[in-house]
Every structure is written in C-alpha cells, then in structure tokens.
RODOZA-218756 format. One line per field, with one value per residue: residue number from 1; residue in three letters; x, z, y of N, C-alpha, C in turn. Coordinates in nm, 3 decimals, always signed. Layout:
<atoms>
nr <- [NUM;...]
rest <- [Ala;...]
nxx <- [X;...]
nzz <- [Z;...]
nyy <- [Y;...]
caxx <- [X;...]
cazz <- [Z;...]
cayy <- [Y;...]
cxx <- [X;...]
czz <- [Z;...]
cyy <- [Y;...]
</atoms>
This chain:
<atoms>
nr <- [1;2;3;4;5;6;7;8;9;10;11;12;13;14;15;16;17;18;19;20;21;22;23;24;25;26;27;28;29;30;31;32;33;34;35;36;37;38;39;40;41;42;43;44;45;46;47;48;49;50;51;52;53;54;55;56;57;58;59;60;61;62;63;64;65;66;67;68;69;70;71;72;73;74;75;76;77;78;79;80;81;82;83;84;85;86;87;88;89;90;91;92;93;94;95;96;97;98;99;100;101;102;103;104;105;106;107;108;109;110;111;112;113;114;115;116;117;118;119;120;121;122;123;124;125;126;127;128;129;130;131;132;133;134;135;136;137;138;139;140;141;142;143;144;145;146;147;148;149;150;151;152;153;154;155;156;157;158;159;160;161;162;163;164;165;166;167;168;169;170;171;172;173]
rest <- [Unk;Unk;Unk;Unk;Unk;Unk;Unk;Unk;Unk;Unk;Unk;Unk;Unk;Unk;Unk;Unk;Unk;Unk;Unk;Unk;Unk;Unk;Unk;Unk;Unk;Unk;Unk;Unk;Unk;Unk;Unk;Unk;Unk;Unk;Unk;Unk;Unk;Unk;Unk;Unk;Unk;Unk;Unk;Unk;Unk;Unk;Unk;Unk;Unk;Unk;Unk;Unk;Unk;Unk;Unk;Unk;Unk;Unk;Unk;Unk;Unk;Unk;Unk;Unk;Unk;Unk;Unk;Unk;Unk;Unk;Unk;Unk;Unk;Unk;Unk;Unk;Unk;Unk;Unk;Unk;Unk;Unk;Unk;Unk;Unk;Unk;Unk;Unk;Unk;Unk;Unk;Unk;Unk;Unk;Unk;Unk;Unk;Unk;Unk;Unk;Unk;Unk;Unk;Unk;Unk;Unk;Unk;Unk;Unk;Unk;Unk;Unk;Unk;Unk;Unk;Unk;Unk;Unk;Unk;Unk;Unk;Unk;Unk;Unk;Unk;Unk;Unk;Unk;Unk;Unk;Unk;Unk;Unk;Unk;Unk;Unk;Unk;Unk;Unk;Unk;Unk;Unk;Unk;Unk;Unk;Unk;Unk;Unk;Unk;Unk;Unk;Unk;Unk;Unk;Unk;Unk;Unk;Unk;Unk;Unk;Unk;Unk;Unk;Unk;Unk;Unk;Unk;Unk;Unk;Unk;Unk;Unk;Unk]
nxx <- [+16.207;+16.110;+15.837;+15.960;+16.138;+16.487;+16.610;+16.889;+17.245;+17.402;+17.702;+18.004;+17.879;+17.897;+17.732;+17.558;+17.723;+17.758;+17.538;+17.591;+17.653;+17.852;+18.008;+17.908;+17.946;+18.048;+18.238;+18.340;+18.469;+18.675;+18.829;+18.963;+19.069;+18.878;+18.735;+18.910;+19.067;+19.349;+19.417;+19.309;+19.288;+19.185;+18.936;+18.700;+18.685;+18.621;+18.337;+18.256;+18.264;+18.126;+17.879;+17.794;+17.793;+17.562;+17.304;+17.309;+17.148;+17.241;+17.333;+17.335;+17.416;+17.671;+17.788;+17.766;+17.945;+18.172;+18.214;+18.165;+18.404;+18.598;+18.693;+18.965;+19.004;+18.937;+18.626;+18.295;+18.025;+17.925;+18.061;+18.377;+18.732;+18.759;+18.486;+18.410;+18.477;+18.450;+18.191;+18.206;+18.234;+17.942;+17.837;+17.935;+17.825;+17.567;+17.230;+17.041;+16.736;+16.644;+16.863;+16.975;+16.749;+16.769;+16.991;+16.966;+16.771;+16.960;+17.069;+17.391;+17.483;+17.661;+17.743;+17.717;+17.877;+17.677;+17.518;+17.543;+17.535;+17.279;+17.179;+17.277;+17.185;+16.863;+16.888;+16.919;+16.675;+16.465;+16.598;+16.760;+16.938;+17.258;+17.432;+17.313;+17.381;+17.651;+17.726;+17.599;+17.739;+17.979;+18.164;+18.330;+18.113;+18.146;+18.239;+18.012;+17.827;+17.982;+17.954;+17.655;+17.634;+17.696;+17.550;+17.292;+17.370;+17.419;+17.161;+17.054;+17.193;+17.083;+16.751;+16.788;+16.893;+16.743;+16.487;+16.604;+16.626;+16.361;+16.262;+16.382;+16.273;+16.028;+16.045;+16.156;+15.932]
nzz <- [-0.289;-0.017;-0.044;-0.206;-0.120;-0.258;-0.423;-0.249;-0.379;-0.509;-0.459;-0.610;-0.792;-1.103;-1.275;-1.225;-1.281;-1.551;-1.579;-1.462;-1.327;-1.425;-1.629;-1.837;-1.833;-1.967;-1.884;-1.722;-1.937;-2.056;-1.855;-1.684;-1.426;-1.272;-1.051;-0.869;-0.708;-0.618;-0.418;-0.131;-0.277;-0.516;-0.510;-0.708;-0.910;-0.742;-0.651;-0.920;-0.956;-0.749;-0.800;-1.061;-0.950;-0.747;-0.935;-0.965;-1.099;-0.951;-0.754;-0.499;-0.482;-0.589;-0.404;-0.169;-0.255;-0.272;+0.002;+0.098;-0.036;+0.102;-0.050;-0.079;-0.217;-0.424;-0.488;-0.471;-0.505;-0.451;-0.224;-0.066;-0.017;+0.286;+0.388;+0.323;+0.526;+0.781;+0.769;+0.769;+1.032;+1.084;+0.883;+0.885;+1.112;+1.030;+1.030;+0.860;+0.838;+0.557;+0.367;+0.506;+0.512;+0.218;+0.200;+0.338;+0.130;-0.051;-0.203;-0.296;-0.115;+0.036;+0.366;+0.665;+0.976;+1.183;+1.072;+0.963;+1.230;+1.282;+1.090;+1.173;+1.395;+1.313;+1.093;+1.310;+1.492;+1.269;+1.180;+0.953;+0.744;+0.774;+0.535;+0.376;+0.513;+0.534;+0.276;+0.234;+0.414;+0.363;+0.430;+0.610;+0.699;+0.974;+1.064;+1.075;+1.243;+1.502;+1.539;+1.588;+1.776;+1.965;+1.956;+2.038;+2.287;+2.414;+2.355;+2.536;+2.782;+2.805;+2.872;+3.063;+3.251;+3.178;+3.334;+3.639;+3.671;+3.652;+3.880;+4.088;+4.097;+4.142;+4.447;+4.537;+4.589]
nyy <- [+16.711;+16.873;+17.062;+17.367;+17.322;+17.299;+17.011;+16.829;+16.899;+16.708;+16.490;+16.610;+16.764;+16.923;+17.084;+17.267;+17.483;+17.544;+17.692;+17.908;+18.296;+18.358;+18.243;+18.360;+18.584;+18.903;+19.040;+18.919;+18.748;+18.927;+18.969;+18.713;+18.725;+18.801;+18.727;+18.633;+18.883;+19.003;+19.201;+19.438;+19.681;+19.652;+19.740;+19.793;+19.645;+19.400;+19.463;+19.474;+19.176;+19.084;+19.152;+19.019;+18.807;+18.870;+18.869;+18.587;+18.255;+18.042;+18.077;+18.025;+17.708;+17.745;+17.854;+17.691;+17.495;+17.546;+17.569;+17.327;+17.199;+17.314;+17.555;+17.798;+18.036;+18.276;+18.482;+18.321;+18.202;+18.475;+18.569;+18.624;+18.533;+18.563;+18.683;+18.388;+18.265;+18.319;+18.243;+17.940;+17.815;+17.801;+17.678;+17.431;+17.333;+17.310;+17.115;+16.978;+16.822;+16.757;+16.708;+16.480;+16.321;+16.276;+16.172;+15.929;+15.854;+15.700;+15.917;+16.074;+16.298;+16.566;+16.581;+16.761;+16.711;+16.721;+16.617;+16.402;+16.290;+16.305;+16.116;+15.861;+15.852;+15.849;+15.595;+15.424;+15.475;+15.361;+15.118;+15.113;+14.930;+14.759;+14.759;+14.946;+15.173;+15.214;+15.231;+15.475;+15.670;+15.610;+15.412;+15.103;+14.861;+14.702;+14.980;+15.047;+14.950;+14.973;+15.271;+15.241;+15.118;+15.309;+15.490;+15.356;+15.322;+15.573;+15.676;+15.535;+15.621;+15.860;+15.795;+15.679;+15.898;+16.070;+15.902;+15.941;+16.175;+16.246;+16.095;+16.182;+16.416;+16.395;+16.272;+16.468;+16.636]
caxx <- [+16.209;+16.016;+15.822;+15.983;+16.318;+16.490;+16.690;+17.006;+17.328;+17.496;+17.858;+18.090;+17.812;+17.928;+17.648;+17.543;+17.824;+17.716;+17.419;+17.619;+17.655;+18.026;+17.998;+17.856;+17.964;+18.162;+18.354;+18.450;+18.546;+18.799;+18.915;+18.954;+19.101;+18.830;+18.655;+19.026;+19.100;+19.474;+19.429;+19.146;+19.304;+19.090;+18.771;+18.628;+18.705;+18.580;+18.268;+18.198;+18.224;+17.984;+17.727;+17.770;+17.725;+17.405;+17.225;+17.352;+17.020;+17.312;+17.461;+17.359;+17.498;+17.833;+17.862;+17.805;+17.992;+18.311;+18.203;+18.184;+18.563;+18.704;+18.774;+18.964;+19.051;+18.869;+18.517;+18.285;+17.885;+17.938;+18.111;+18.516;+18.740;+18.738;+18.377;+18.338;+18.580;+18.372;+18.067;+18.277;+18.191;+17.817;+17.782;+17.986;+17.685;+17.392;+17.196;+16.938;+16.681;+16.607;+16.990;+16.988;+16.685;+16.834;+17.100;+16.898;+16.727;+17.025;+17.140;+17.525;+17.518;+17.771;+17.662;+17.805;+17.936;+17.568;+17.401;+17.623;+17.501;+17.144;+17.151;+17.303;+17.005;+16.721;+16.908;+16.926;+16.547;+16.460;+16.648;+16.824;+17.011;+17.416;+17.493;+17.282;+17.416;+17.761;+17.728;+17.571;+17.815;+18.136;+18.218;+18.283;+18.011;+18.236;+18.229;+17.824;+17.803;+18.037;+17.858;+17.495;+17.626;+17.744;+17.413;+17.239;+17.446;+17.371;+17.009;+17.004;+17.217;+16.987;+16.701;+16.841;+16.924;+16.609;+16.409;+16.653;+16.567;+16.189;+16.257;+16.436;+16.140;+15.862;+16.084;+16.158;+15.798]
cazz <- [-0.153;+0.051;-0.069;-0.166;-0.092;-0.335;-0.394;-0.230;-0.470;-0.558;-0.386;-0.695;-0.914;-1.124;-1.375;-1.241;-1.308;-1.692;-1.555;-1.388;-1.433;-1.438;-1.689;-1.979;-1.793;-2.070;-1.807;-1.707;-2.051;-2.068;-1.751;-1.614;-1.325;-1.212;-0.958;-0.824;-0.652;-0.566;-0.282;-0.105;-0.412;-0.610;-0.502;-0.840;-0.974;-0.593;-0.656;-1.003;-0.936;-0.665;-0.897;-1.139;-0.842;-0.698;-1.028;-1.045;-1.018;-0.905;-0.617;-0.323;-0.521;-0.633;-0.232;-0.095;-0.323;-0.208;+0.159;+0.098;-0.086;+0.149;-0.134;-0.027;-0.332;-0.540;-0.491;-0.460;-0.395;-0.390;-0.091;-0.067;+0.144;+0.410;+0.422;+0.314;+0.654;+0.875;+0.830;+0.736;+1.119;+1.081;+0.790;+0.924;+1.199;+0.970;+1.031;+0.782;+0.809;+0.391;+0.323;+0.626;+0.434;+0.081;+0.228;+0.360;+0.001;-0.184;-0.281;-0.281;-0.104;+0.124;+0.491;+0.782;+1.141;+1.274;+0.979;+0.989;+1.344;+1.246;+0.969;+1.234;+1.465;+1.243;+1.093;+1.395;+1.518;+1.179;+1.164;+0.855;+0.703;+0.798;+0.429;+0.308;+0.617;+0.511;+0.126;+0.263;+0.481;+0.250;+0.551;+0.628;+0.773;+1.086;+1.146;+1.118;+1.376;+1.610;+1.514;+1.568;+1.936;+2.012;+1.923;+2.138;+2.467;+2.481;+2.407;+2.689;+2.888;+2.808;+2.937;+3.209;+3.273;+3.249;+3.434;+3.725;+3.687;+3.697;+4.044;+4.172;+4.096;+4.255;+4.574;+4.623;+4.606]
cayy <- [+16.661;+16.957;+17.225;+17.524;+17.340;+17.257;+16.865;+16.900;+16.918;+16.553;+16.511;+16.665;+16.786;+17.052;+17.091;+17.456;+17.577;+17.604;+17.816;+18.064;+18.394;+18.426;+18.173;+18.463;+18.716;+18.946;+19.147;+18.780;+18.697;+18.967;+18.912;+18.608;+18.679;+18.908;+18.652;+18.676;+19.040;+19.037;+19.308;+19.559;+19.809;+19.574;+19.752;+19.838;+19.459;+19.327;+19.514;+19.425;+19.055;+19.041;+19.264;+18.948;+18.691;+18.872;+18.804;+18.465;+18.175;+17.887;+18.146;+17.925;+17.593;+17.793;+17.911;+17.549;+17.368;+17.644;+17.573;+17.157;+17.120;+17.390;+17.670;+17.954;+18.112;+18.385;+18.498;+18.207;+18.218;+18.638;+18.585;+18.667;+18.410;+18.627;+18.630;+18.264;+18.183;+18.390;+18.167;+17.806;+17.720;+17.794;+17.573;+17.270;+17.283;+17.293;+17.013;+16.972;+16.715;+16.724;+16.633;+16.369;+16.241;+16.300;+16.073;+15.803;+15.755;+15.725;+15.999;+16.102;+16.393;+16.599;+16.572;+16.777;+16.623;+16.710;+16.561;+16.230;+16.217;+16.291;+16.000;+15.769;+15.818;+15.819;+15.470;+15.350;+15.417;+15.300;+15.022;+15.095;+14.783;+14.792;+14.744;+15.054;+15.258;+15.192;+15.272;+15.605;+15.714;+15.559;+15.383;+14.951;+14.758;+14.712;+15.067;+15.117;+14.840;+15.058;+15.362;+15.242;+15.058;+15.412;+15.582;+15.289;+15.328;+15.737;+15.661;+15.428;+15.663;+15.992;+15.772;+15.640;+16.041;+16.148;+15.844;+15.944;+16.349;+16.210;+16.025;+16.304;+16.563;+16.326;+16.236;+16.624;+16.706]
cxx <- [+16.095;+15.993;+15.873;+16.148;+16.378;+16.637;+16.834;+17.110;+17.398;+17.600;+17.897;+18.025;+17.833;+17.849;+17.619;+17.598;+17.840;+17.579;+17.455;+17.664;+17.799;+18.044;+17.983;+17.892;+18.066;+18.246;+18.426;+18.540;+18.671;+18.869;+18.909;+19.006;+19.029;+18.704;+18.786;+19.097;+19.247;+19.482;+19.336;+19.159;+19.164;+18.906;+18.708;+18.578;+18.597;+18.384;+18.133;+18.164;+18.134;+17.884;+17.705;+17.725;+17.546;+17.312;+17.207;+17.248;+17.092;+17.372;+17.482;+17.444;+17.661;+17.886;+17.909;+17.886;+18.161;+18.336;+18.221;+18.351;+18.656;+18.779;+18.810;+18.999;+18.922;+18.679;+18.416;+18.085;+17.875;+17.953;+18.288;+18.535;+18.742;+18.605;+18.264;+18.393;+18.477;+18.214;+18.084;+18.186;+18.033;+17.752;+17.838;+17.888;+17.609;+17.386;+17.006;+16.867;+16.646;+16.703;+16.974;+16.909;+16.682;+16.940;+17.020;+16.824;+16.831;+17.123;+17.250;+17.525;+17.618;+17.698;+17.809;+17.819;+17.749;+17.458;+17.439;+17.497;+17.358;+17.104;+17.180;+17.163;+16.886;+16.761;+16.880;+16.767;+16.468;+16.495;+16.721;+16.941;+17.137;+17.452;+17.442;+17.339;+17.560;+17.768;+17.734;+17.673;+17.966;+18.213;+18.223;+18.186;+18.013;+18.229;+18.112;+17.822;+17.869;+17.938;+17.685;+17.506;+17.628;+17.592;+17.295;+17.280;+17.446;+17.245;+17.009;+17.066;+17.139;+16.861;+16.720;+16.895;+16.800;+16.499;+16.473;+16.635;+16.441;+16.185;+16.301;+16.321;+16.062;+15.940;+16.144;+16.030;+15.740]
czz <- [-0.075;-0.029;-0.078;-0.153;-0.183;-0.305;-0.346;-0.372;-0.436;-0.547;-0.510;-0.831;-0.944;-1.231;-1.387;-1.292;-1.444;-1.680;-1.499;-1.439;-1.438;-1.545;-1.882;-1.922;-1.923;-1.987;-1.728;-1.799;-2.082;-2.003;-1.642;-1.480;-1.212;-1.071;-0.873;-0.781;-0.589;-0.432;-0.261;-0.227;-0.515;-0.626;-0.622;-0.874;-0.861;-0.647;-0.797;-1.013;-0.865;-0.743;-0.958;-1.023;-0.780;-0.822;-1.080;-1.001;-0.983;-0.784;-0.512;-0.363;-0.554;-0.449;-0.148;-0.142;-0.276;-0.033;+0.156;+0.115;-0.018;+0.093;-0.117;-0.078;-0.416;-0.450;-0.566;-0.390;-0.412;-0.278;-0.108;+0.020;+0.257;+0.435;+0.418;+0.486;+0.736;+0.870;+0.790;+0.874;+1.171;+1.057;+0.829;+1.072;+1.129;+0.993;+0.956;+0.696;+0.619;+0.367;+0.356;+0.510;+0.302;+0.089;+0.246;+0.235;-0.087;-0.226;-0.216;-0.260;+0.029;+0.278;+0.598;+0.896;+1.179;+1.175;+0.962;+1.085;+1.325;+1.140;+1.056;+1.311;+1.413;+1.193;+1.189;+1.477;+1.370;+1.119;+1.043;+0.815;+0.734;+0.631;+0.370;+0.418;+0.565;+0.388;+0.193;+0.296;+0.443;+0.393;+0.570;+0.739;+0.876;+1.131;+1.169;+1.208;+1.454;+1.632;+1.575;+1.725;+2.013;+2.060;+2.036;+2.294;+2.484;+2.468;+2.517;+2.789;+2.898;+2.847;+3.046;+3.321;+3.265;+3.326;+3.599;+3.759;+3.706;+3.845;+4.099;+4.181;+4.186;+4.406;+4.616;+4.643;+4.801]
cyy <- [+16.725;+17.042;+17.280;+17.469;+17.237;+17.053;+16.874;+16.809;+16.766;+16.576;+16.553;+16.694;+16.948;+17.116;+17.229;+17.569;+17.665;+17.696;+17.969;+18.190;+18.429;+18.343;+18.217;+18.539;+18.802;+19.027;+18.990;+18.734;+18.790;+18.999;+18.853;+18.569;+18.743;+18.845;+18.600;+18.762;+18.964;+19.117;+19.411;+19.684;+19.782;+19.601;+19.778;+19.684;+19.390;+19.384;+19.458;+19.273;+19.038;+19.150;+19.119;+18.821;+18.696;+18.849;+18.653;+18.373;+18.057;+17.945;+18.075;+17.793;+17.631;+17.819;+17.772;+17.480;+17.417;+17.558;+17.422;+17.153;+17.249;+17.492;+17.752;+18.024;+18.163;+18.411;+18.383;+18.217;+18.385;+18.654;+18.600;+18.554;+18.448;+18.604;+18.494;+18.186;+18.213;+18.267;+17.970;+17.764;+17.720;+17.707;+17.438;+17.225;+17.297;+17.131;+17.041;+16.915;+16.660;+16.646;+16.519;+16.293;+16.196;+16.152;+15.919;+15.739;+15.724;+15.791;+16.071;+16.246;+16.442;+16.619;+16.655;+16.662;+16.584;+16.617;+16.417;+16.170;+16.200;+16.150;+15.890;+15.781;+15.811;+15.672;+15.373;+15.347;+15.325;+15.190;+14.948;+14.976;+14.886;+14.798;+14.908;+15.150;+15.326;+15.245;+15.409;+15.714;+15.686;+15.468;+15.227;+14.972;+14.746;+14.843;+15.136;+15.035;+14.917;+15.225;+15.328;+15.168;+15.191;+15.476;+15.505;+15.309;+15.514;+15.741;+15.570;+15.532;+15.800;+15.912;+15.753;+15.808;+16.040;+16.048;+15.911;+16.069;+16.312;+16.183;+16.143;+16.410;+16.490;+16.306;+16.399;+16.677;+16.677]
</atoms>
C-alpha cells in the first residue's frame, strides 16, 4: 500500500499465527496454558510470556486481531487484558487512511467507526458506485443511499457554517 506500511490484515486472517512465536515456543509446548496467567502470583509465567511475545515478528497482527474480535482472555499482542482494555478505546478511534483505502480497493478488511466514516466520505466525494460501497461495508444498497444522503446534508451544513462564519468576520470588520 504505503511505504514502510505494511498491507493491512484481511477480516479473519489467521495465517500469522503459524509465524508466531508462541507457536515454537518450547516453554509454550510444555505449557499450554502459559499465555494464560490465572492471577498477579503468576509473575514468573506473566513475565516469561511477554519475553516470548517481544521477539515475536506477527506481534502487531496477534495484538490487532485480539483488539478487532474483542479478546479478553490470555495474553495477546504481549499485552495482558488489562492492558489490552486500557487502550481498546484508542484503537476503536484509529482512523487510518491506508485501511480506509485498503477498503475502497477491495479488500476485506476490519474498519473502525472513524474509518467507516472516513470510507463514506471519500466514496461519496469520489463517487463510489452504491453497489461497491455496499459489498465494502457488508451493508444493503438501501442503506449506502441513506448513508451517503447523510454525509451530503453535513457537508452542505459545514459549508453553509462556515460561509456564514465568513460573513460574520467581514461584517464585524
């Protein structure tokens, strides 16, 4: 897609998962429940799992893919659910034009609220077909037409806002 950044991850693609390092891990293999800490006692265990996470080259795809399907069980990304909760309402605001545009070619990927809205307005200056809008977004036809009137009537009313802040500046001068 961009430079440097890599293609975002395909809605329920679990392919990485054979790259990861909990995957060979041998302190995984003889115990499997060790990406699972029971209680803060667990610091040794807690400790050793995130050692095997920070080496892992899928960590950001194992974290998002937790943060997408809402996982709140076990260590996840080398993050705990405590510390995957703590930044849940960060990531349900990312808005990040690659995806948006990931989305618009095609490709089945997971989109936040802000990135919805971002794909609706670039469709809509763009003039993206209702049929490909709709695939995109898993959504009927009927409700990109509601969607894309929506997106029209706050651009008309954020102009109509700022022509009226314009008049107001020149007639206070």
């Amino acid at each position: 897609m961009c430079e440097g950044h890599p293609a975002p991850r395909i809605r329920g693609d679990q392919t990485w998962q054979a790259r990861a390092a909990c995957a060979v891990a041998a302190e995984a293999m003889k115990d499997p429940d060790l990406f699972f800490p029971g209680t803060l006692a667990d610091e040794q265990r807690l400790h050793l799992a995130k050692g095997i996470c920070s080496s892992c080259a899928v960590r950001e795809a194992c974290l998002e893919a937790a943060l997408e399907c809402g996982d709140a069980a076990g260590i996840r990304g080398g993050l705990t659910e405590e510390e995957r909760r703590a930044i849940r309402h960060r990531f349900e605001l990312r808005c990040d034009p690659v995806r948006v545009a990931a989305a618009l070619a095609g490709r089945d990927v997971y989109l936040t609220q802000p990135e919805r809205q971002e794909l609706i307005r670039w469709a809509a200056e763009s003039r993206t077909s209702i049929p490909q809008l709709a695939r995109v977004l898993k959504v009927s036809e009927a409700h990109v037409k509601k969607l894309l009137r929506q997106e029209r009537r706050a651009n008309a009313r954020s102009r109509a806002s700022s022509a009226a802040q314009a008049t107001c500046e020149v007639t206070s001068v």
